[in-house]
N, C-alpha and C positions, 0 to 999 in steps of 0.2 A: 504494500500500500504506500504511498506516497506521502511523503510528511513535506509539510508544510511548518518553515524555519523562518522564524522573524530574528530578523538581525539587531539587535538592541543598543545599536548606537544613536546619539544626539543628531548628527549631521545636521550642526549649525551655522555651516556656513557654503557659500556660495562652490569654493573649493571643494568641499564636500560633495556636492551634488554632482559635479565635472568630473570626477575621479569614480565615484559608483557606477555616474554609467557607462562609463570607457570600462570598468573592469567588467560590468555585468553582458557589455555587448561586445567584449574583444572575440575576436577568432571562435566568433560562437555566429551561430543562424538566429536572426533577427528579426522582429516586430513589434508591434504597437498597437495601442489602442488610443484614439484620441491626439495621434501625434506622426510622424513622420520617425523612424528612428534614427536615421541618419543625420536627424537636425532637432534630436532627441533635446540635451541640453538647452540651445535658441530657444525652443518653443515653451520648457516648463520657466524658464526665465524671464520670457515673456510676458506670462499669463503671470508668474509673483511679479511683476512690476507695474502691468496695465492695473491691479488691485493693490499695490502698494504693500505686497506682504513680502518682500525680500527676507525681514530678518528671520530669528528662531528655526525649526525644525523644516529641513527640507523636504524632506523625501521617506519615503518608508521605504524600506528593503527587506524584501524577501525572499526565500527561496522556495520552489518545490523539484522536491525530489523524487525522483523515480526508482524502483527496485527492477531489476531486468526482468522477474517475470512478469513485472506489467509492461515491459518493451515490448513481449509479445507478441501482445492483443494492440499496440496502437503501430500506428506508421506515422510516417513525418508528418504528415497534415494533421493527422488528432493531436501530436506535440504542438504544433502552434497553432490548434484550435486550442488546446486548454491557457494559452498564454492568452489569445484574445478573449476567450471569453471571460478570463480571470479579469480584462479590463471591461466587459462590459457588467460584471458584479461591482464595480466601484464605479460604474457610469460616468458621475461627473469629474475625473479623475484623469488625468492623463498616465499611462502607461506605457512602458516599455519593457521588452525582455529579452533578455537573449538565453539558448538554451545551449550548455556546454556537453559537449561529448566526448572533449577530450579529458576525463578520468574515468574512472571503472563506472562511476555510477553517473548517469548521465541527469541531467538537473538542471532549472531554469532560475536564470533569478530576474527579480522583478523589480521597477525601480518605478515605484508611485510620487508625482507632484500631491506635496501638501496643501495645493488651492486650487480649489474648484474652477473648472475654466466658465462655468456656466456663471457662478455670481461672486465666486468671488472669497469661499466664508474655507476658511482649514478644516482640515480632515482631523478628526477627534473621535472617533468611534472607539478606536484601539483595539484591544482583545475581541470584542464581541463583530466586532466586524471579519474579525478573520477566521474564528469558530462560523459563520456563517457562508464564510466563504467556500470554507472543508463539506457542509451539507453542498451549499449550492454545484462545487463541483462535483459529490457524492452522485446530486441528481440527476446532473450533465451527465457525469460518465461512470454509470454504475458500478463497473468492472472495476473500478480503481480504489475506491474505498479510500478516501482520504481523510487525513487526521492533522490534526497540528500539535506540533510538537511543544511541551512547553516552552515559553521564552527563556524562563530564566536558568535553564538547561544546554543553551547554547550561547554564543557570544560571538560573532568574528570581530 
């Protein structure tokens, strides 16, 4: 089953944000929701500036990770259908992910803007948003059973 890893850093600044998603979309197969990935960075910095929310917490980072025998059952399109549809469960949200295949265990990580492109207000749900997320992908894709790992059980 697939755990879903929240990365429990601050990423309170600007540099922060530029450096996640260059590591989350290096030499990995890429998309987005809500955004263009390749002009990933411009656009969430855009949207904190046209709102005035530059300072505080950037971005959320997370990861989901795959066990190979749920490789199985998916092909490359069901991996970057579970990255988009993870951006259309945070809707107002811009999203990006890229999914790494270069270690044993292949896994995506996901780099969410903290301000709403639609009006404007930060993301603040926290835990309960991403237990929700673990059903909503649960209901997407049966076969996967997905869980989230506790936070405070990992750290990068």
């Amino acid at each position: 089953m697939p755990n879903i890893v929240l990365v429990q850093n601050e990423y309170k600044d600007t540099d922060a944000l530029q450096k996640v998603i260059d590591y989350a979309l290096r030499g990995s197969i890429i998309g987005g929701y809500g955004i263009d990935p390749n002009y990933a960075f411009n656009q969430m910095y855009c949207i904190k500036s046209v709102f005035h929310k530059t300072d505080g917490v950037q971005l959320k980072h997370f990861i989901i990770s795959f066990c190979n025998r749920e490789l199985l059952s998916l092909d490359f399109n069901d991996l970057l259908s579970v990255g988009f549809r993870t951006g259309t469960f945070f809707k107002e949200y811009q999203l990006v992910y890229g999914i790494h295949l270069d270690t044993q265990h292949v896994h995506m990580h996901c780099v969410m803007n903290t301000v709403s492109f639609r009006d404007g207000h930060k993301f603040c749900d926290g835990l309960k948003a991403f237990y929700g997320l673990c059903c909503f992908l649960n209901k997407e894709y049966p076969n996967l059973h997905t869980y989230l790992r506790h936070p405070d059980s990992f750290r990068i």
